[in-house]
C-alpha positions, 0 to 999 in steps of 0.5 A: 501453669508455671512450675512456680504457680504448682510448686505454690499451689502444692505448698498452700494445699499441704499447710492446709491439709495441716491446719485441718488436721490440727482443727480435727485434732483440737476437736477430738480432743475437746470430745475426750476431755467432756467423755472424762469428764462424764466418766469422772461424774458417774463415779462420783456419783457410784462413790456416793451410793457405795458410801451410801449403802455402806452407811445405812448398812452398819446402821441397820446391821449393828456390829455388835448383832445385838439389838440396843439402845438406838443412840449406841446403835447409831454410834456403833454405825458411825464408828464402823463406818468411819473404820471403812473410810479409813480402811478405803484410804489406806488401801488407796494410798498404798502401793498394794491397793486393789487396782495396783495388784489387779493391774500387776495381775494382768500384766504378765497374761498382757505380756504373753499376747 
């Protein structure tokens, strides 16, 4: 085989081999982005049964811990619950929420290893 031909064949196979990579590339990625997408349904869903729970939790137990007219009860609950979202979402937009510090906590012991 001419030294054309070997240098040619070699070529062609190298581009080639770099097609395939990039075709399995594209293919773990589409892979990751439907596992996100899985993950980010599940804790829609666990967000709605926590805000569940949470709802039908102040309705049950008033904050006031006195038995009452059911119409205050409810409002009690309602506004109790309404204190929680907006409890959640301070914490959530500040710099100090839960997973900043959990995360600033692991850091240093990540750090060490």
């Amino acid at each position: 085989m001419p030294d054309g031909a070997v240098v040619s064949s070699a070529l062609r196979e190298y581009l080639d081999r770099d097609k395939n990579d990039r075709e399995l590339l594209m293919r773990r990625l589409d892979r990751n982005t439907g596992g996100i997408q899985d993950v980010r349904r599940d804790l829609a869903i666990v967000a709605e049964a926590v805000g569940a729970l949470a709802r039908a939790w102040f309705t049950v137990a008033s904050p006031g811990g006195t038995a009452r007219d059911p119409a205050v009860a409810r409002r009690d609950a309602q506004a109790a619950y309404e204190q929680l979202l907006q409890h959640v979402t301070r914490r959530f937009m500040s710099a100090d929420g839960f997973m900043v510090r959990v995360l600033a906590e692991r850091r240093p012991a990540d750090s060490e290893e």
